[in-house]
VOPAGU-2260 file (C-alpha; in pm, 1 decimal, decimal comma):
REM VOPAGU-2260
SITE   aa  ch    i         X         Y         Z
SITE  UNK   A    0    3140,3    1805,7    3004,3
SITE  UNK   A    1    2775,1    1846,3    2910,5
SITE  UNK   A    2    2742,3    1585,2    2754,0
SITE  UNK   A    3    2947,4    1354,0    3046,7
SITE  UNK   A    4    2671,1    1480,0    3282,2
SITE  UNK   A    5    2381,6    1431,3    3046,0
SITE  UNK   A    6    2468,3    1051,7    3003,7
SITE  UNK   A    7    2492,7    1045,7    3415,8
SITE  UNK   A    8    2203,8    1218,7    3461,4
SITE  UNK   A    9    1988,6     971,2    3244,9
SITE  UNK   A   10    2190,2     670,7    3228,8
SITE  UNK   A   11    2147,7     580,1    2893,9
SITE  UNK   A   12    2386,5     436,0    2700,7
SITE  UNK   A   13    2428,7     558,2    2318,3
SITE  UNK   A   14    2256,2     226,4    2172,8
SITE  UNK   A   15    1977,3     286,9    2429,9
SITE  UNK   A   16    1961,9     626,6    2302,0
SITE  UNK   A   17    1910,7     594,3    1975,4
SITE  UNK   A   18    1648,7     316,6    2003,5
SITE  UNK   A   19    1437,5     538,3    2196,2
SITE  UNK   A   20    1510,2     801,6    1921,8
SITE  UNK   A   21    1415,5     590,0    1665,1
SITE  UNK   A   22    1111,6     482,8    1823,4
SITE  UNK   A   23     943,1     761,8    1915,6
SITE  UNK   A   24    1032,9     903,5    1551,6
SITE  UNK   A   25     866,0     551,5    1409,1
SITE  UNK   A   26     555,6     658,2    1642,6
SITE  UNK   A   27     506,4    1018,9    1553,0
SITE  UNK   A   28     551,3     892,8    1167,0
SITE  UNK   A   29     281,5     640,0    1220,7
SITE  UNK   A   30      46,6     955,4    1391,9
SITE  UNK   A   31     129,0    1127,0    1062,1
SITE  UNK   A   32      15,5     857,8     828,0
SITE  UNK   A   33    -332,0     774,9    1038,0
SITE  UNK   A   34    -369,3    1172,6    1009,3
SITE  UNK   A   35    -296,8    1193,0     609,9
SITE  UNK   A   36    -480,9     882,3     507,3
SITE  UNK   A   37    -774,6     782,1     771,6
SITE  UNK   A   38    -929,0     562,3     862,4
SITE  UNK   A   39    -654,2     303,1     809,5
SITE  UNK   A   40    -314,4     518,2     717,8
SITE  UNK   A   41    -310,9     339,3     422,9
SITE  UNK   A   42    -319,5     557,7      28,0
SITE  UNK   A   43    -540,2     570,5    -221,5
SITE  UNK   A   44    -478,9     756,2    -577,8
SITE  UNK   A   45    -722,7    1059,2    -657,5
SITE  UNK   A   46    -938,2    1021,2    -957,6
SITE  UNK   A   47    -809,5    1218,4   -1254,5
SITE  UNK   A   48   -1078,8    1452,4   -1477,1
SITE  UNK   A   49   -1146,7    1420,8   -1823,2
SITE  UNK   A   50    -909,6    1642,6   -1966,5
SITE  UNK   A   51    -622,5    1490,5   -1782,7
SITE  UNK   A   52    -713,5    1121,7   -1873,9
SITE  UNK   A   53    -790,3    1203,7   -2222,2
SITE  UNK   A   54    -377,4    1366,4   -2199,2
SITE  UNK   A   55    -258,5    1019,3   -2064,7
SITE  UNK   A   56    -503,3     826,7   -2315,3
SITE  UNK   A   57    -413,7    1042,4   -2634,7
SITE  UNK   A   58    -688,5    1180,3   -2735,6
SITE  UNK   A   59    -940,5    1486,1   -2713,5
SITE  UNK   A   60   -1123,6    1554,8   -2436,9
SITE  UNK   A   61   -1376,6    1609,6   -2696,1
SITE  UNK   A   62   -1385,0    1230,2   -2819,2
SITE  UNK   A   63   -1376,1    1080,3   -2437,9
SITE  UNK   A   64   -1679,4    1335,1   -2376,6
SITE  UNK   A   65   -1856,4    1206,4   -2697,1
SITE  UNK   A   66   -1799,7     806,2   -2577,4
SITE  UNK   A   67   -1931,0     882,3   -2227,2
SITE  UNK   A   68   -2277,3    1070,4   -2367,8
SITE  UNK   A   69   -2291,0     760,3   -2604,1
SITE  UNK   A   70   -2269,9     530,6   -2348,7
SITE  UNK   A   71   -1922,7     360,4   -2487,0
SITE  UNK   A   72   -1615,2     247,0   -2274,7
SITE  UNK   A   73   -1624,3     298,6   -1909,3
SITE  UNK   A   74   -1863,0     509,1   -1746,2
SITE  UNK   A   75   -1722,8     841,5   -1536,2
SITE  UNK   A   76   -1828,1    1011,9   -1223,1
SITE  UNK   A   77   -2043,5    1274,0   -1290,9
SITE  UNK   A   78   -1939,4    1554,6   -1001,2
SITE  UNK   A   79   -2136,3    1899,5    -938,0
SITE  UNK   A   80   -2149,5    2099,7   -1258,8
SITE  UNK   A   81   -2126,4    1792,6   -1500,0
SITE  UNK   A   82   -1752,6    1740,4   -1449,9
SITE  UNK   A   83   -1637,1    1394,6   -1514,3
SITE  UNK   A   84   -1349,5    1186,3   -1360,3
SITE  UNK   A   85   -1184,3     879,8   -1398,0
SITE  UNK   A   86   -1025,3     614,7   -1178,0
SITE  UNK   A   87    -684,3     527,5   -1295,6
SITE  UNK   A   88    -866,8     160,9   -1359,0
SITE  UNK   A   89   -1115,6     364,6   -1529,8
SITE  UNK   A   90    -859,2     441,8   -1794,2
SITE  UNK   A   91    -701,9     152,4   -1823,5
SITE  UNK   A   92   -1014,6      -3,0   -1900,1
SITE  UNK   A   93   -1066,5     250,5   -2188,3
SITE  UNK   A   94    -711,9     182,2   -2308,1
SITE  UNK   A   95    -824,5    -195,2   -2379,7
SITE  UNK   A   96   -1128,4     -68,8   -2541,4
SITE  UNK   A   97   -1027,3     196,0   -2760,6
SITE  UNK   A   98    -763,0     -74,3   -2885,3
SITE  UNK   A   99   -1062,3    -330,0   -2974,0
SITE  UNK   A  100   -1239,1     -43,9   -3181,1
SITE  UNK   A  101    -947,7     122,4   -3308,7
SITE  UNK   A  102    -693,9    -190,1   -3415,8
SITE  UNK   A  103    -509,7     -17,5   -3626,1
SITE  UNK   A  104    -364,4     213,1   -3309,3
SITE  UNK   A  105    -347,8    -123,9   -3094,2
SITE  UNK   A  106      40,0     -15,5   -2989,2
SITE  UNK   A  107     -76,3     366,9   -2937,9
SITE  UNK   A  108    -314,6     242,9   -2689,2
SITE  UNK   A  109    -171,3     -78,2   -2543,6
SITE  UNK   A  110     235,5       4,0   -2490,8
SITE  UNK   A  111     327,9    -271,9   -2298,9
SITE  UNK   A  112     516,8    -596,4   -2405,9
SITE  UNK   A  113     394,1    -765,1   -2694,2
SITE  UNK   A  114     451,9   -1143,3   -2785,9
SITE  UNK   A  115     795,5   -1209,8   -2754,9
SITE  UNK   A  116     927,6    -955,9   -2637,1
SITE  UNK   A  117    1222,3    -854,2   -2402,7
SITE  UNK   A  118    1093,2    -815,2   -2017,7
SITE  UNK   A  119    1286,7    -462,8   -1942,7
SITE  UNK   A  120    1441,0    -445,6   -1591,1
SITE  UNK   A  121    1561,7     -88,9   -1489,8
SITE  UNK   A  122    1815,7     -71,3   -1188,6
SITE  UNK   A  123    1817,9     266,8   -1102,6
SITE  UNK   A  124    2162,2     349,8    -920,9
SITE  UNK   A  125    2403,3     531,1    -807,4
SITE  UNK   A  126    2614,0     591,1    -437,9
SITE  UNK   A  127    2560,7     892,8    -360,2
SITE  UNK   A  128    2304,4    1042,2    -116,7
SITE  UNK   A  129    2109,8    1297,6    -262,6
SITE  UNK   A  130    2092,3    1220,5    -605,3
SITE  UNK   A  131    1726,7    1132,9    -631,7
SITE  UNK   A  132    1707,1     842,6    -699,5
SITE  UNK   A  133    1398,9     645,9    -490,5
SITE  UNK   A  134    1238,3     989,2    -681,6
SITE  UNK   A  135    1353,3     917,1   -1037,1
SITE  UNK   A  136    1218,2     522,4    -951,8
SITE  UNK   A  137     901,5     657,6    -810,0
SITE  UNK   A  138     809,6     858,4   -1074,0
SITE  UNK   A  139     954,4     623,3   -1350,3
SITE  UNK   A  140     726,4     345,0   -1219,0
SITE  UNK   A  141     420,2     587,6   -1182,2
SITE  UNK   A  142     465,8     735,9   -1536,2
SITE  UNK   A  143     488,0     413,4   -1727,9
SITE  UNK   A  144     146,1     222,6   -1520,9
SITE  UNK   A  145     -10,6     582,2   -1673,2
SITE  UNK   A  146      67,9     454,3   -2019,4
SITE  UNK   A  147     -69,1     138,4   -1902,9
SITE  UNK   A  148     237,9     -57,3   -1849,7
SITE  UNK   A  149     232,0    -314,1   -1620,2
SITE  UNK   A  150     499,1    -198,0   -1352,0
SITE  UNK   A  151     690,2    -414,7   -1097,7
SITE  UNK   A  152     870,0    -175,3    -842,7
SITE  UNK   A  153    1147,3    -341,7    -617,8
SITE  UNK   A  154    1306,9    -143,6    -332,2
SITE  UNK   A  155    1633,6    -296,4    -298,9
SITE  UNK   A  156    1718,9       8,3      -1,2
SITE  UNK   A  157    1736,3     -85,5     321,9
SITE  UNK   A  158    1643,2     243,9     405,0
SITE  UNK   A  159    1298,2     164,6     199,3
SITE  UNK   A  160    1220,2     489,5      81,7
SITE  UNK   A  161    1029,0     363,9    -224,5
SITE  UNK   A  162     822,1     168,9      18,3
SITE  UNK   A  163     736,4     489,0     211,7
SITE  UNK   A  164     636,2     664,2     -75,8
SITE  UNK   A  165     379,6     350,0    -213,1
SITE  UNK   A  166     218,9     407,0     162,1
SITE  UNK   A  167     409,9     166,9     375,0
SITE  UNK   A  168     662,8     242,5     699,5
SITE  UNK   A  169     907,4     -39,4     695,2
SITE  UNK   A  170     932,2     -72,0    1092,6
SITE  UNK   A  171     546,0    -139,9    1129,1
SITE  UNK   A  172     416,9    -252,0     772,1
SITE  UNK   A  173     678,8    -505,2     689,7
SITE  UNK   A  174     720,1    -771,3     873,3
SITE  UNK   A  175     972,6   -1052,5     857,7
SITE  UNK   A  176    1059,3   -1194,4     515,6
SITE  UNK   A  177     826,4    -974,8     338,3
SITE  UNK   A  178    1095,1    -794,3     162,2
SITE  UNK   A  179    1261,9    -936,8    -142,9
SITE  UNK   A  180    1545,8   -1099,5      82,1
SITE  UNK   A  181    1233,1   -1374,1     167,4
SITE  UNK   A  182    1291,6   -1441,1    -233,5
SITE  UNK   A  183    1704,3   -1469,8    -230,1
SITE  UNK   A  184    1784,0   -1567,8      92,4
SITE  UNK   A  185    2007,9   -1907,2     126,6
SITE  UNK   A  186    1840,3   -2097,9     398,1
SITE  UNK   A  187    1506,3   -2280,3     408,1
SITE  UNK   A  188    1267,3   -2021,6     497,5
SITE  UNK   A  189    1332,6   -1876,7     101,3
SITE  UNK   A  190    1022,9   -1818,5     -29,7
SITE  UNK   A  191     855,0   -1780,1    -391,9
SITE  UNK   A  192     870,3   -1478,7    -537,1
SITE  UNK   A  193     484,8   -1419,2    -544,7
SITE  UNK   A  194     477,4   -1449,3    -175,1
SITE  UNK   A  195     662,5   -1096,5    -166,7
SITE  UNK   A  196     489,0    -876,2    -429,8
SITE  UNK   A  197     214,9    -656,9    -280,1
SITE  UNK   A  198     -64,6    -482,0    -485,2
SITE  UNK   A  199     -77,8    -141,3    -503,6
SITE  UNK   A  200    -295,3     166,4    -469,5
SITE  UNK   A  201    -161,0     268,4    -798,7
SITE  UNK   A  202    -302,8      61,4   -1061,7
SITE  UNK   A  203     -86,1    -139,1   -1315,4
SITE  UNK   A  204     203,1    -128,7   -1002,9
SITE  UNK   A  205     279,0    -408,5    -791,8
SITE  UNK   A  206     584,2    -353,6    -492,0
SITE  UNK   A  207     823,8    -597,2    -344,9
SITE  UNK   A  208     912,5    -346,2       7,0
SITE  UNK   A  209    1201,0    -299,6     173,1
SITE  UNK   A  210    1314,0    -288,5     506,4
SITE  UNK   A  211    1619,9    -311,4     728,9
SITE  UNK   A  212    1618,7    -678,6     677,3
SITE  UNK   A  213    1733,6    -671,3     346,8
SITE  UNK   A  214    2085,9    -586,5     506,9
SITE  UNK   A  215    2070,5    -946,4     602,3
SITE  UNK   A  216    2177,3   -1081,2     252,6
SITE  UNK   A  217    2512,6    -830,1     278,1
SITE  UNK   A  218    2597,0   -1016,2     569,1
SITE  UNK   A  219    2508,1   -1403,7     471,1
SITE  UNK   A  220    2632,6   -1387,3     155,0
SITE  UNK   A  221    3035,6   -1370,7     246,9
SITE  UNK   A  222    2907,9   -1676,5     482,4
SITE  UNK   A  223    2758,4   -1858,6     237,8
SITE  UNK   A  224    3049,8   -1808,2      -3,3
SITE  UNK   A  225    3256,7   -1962,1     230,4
SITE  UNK   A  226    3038,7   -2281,8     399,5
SITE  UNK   A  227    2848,2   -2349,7      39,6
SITE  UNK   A  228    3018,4   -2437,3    -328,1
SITE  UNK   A  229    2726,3   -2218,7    -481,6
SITE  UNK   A  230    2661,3   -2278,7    -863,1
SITE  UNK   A  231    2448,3   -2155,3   -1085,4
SITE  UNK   A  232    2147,5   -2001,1   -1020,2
SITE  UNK   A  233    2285,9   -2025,3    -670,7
SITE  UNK   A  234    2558,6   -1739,9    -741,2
SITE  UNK   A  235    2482,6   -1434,9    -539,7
SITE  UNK   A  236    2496,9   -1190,3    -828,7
SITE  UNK   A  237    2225,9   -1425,4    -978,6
SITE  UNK   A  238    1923,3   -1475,4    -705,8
SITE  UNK   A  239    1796,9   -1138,7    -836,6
SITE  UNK   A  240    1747,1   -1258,9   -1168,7
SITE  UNK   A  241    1642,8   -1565,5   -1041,4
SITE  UNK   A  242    1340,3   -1410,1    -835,8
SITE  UNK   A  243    1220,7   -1177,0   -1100,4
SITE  UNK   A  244    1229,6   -1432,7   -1373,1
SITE  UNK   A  245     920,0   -1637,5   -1135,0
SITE  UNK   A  246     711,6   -1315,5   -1192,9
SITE  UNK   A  247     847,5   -1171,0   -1516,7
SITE  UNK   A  248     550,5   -1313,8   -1734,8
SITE  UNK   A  249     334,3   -1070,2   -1496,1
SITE  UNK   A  250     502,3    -753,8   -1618,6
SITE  UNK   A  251     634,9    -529,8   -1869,2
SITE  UNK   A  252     905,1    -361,0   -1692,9
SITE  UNK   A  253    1076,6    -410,7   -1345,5
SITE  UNK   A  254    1200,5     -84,4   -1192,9
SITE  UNK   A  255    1456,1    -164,0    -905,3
SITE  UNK   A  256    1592,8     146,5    -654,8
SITE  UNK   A  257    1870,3     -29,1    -556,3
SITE  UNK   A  258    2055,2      55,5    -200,1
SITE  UNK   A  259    2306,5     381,3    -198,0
SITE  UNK   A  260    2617,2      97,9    -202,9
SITE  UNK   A  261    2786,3    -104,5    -411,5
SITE  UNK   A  262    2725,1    -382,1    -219,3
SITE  UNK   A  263    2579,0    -731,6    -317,8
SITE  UNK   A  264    2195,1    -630,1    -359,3
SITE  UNK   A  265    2361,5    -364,2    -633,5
SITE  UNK   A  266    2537,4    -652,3    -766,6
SITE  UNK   A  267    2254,5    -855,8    -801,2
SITE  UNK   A  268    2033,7    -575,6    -917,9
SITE  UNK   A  269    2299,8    -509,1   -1181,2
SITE  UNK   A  270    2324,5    -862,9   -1304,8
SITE  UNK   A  271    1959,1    -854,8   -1358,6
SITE  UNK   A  272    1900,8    -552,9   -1515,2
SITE  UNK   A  273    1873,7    -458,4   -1866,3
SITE  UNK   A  274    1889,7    -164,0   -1867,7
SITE  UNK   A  275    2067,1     123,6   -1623,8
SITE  UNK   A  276    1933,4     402,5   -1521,8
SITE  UNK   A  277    2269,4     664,7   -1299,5
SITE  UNK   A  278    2106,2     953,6   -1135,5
SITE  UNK   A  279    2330,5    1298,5   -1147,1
SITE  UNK   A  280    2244,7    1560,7    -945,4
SITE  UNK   A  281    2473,4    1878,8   -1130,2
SITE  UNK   A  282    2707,3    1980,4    -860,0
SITE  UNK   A  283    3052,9    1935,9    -915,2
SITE  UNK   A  284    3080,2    1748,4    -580,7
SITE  UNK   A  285    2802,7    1510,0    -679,7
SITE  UNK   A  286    2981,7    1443,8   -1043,3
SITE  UNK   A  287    3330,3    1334,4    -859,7
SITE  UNK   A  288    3165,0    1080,9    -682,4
SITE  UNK   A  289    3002,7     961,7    -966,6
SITE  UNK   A  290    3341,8     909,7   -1120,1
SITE  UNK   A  291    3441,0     717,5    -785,4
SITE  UNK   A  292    3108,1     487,0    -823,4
SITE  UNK   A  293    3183,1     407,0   -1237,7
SITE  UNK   A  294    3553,3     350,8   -1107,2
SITE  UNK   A  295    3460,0      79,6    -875,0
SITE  UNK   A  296    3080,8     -31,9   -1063,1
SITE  UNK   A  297    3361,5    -127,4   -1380,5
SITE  UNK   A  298    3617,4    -331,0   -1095,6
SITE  UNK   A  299    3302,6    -512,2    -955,1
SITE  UNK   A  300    3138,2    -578,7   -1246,6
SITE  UNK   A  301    3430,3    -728,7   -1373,5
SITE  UNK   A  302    3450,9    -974,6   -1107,7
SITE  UNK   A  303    3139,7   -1092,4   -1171,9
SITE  UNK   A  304    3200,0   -1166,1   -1513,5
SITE  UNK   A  305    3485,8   -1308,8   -1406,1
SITE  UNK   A  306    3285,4   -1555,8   -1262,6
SITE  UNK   A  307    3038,3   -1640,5   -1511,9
SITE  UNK   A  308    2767,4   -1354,8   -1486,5
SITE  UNK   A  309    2682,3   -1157,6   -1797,8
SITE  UNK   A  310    2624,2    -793,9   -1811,9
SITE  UNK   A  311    2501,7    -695,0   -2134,2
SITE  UNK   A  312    2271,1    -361,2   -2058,4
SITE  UNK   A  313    2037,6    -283,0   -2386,1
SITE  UNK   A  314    2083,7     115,1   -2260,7
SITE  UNK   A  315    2264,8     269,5   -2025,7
SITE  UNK   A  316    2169,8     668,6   -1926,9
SITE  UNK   A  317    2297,9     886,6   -1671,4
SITE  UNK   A  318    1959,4    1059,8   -1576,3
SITE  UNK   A  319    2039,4    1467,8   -1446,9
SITE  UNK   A  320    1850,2    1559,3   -1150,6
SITE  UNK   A  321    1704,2    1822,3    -964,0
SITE  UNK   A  322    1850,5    2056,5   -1222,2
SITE  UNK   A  323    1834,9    2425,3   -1187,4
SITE  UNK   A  324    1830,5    2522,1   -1559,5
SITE  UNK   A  325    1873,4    2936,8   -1443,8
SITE  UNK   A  326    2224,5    2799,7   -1232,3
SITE  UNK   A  327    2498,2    2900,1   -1440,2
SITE  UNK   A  328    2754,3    2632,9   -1304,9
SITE  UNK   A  329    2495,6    2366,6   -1292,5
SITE  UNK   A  330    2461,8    2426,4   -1671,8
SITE  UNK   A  331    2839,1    2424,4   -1745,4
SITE  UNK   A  332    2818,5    2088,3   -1560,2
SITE  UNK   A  333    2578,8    1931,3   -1735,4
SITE  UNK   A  334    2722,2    2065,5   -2098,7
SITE  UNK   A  335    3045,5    1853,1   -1941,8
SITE  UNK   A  336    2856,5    1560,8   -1900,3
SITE  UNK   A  337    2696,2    1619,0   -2238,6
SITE  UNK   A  338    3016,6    1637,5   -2356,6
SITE  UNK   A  339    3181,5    1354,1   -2201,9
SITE  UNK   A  340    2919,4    1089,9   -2266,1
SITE  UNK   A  341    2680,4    1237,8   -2565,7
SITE  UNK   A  342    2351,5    1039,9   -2597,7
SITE  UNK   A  343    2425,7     858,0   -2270,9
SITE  UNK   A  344    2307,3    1139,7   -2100,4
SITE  UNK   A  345    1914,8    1212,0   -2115,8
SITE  UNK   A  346    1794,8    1516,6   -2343,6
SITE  UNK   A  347    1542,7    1620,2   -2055,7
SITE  UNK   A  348    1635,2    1706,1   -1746,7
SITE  UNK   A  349    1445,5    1633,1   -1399,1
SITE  UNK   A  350    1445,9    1987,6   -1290,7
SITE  UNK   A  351    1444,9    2117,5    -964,1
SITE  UNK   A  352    1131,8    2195,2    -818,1
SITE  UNK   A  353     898,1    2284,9    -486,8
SITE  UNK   A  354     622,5    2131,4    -611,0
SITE  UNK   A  355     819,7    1790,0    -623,0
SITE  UNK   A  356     939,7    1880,4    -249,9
SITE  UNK   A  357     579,0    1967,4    -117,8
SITE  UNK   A  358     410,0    1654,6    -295,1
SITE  UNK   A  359     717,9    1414,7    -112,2
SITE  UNK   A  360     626,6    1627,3     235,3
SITE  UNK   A  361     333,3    1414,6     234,5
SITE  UNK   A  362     475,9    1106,9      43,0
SITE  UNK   A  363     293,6    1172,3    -264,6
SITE  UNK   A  364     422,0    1188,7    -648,7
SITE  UNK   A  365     277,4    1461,1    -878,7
SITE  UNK   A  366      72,3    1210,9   -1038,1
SITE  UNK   A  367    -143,8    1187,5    -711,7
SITE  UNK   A  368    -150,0    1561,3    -651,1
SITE  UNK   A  369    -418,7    1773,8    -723,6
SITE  UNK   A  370    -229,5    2035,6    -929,0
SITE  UNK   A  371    -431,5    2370,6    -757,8
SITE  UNK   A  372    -290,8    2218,6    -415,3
SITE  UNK   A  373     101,6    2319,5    -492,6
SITE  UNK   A  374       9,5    2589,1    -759,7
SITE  UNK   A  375     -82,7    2516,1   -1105,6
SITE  UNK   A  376     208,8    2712,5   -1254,9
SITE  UNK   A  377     467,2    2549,6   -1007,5
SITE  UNK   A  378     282,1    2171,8   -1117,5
SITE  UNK   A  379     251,8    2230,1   -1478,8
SITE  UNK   A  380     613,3    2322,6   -1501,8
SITE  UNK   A  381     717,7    2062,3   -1261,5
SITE  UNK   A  382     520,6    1776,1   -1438,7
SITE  UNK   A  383     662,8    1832,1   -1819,2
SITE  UNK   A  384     986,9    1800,0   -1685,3
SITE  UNK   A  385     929,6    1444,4   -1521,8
SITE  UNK   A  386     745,6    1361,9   -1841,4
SITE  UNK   A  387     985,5    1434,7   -2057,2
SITE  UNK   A  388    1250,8    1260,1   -1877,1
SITE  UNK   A  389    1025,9     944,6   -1834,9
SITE  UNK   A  390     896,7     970,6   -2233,3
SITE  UNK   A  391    1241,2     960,8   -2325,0
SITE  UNK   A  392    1324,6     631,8   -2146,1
SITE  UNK   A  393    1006,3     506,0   -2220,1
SITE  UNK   A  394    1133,7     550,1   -2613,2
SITE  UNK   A  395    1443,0     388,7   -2531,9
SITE  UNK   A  396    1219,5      89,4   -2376,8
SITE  UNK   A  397    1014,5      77,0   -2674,6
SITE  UNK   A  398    1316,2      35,4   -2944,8
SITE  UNK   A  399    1447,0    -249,8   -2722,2
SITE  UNK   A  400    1112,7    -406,4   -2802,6
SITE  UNK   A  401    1178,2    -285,6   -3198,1
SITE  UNK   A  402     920,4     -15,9   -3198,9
């Protein structure tokens, strides 16, 4: 009854409603970002200080202090009280040169592809909500450009979460055909790929966004099954591929967050992976519908080679997440998985963590946190977690490329 007399007292129909919701949440959000990042809401990464980029370089603080004083490599900011810092850029810039003076540690300093090898594309999936997986993507991305990888990240959500994250709000920052649906769409206004890939604030990562509009290709593609005798390259399990192989030359590893469906973008995400990435958060609820998405990932994937695609994944990992290692049935669970799958599950394990929650309150990673502003014991513990699940794929990258 209530509610009868609230919809006659404002005459709004549902749809109305929830546009109006949705907007003035869009409009708040946008107050939010101008507020966090003046003057133009849009992010910029902190600089890190010496001891910290001589961690992500591999060295000692020592040595980096010793080629500053001698006037080697790039020079830091000198703050109050002698303390140095370094742009992200910064360090990147002393990778390359500690590799020309140092040849011999050439691959210790420069870890991206080499030569001939394999461009490594990463689809990070899985169906259900919850499992953290635009977090595992995030931080994936972010760890690897530290090791001076050159990163391409590729929301494939609709929701664009990833996007949020990297400083943009899909309603307002996006606009038409910006998202990677410009790059595999079937009608004339299909663009390059390059037209779609943004810089980032984050050096060494480039974004294709997402948006709503990538929702578009779930519904066209039936459509275009039906009016056009695709072949080839044309296959809709195959425009993915087809778009990152413009660009691939440009990177070292393509991380795609693909949409919380097994729907055609996953598809298409799948076919172009090499490698898989299946988040698991360790609740028994979360691990049944992880057997419902293998279940039907197997029956789809099958019908796509079927048809000609090929899925032939250098790794696959299930990747545990926002693990409580003191919760008794969360450890039986993942001893299970252990159990089930052996190496395919991940040694580490992405605990669970409020310094991970506070840095995403104001869509920031750890890696852009100061780690006094969410408690250094909370960050420190936090941070070798993430680290040691990203070093461990980053090994599993680096023995696809025979290192």
């Amino acid at each position: 009854m209530a509610q009868q007399a609230e919809k006659q007292t404002t005459g709004e129909t549902t749809s109305k409603r929830i546009a109006r919701h949705a907007g003035v949440l869009s409009a708040q959000l946008r107050q939010l970002g101008t507020a966090l990042f003046p003057p133009a809401a849009s992010k910029g990464l902190r600089s890190f200080t010496s001891g910290e980029a001589a961690r992500i370089l591999g060295v000692s603080d020592g040595y980096l202090r010793q080629l500053s004083l001698d006037g080697q490599g790039p020079i830091p900011t000198i703050g109050t009280g002698g303390r140095r810092s370094y742009r992200l850029a910064q360090i990147n810039e002393m990778r390359n040169y500690l590799a020309d003076v140092r040849p011999r540690e050439t691959l210790t300093f420069k870890q991206g592809r080499q030569h001939d090898d394999k461009l490594q594309v990463i689809a990070v999936t899985n169906f259900k909500g919850g499992s953290a997986k635009t977090t595992t993507s995030l931080y994936l991305a972010q760890y690897l450009a530290l090791q001076g990888i050159r990163v391409l990240a590729i929301d494939l959500d609709p929701q664009a979460s990833l996007s949020a994250m990297f400083g943009y709000q899909p309603e307002f920052d996006i606009a038409e055909n910006e998202t990677l649906y410009g790059a595999i769409r079937y009608d004339e206004h299909r663009r390059p790929m390059s037209e779609v890939v943004r810089k980032t604030y984050f050096d060494g990562i480039d974004l294709v966004p997402g948006n709503l509009e990538l929702m578009e290709f779930e519904h066209h593609t039936p459509r275009a099954m039906i009016e056009r005798n695709t072949r080839g390259h044309d296959l809709f399990f195959r425009r993915v591929a087809s778009a990152i192989d413009q660009v691939g030359n440009e990177y070292d590893v393509v991380v795609i967050d693909c949409p919380p469906q097994l729907g055609y973008l996953t598809l298409g995400a799948l076919n172009a992976a090499t490698a898989m990435l299946i988040t698991v958060h360790p609740q028994m609820v979360d691990v049944a519908s992880m057997n419902q998405f293998l279940l039907m990932t197997s029956e789809l994937i099958t019908v796509v080679e079927e048809a000609g695609g090929r899925l032939d994944h250098d790794f696959i990992r299930y990747v545990v997440t926002r693990h409580d290692p003191n919760d008794v049935p969360e450890t039986q669970i993942v001893a299970l998985l252990r159990n089930l799958f052996g190496s395919d599950v991940l040694k580490s394990t992405a605990w669970k963590s409020t310094a991970v929650a506070n840095a995403g309150l104001t869509k920031q990673s750890l890696y852009e946190l100061d780690r006094s502003s969410v408690g250094r014991a909370a960050y420190d513990r936090a941070l070798e977690s993430v680290d040691a699940v990203n070093a461990e794929i980053l090994d599993l990258i680096k023995g696809v490329w025979g290192r």
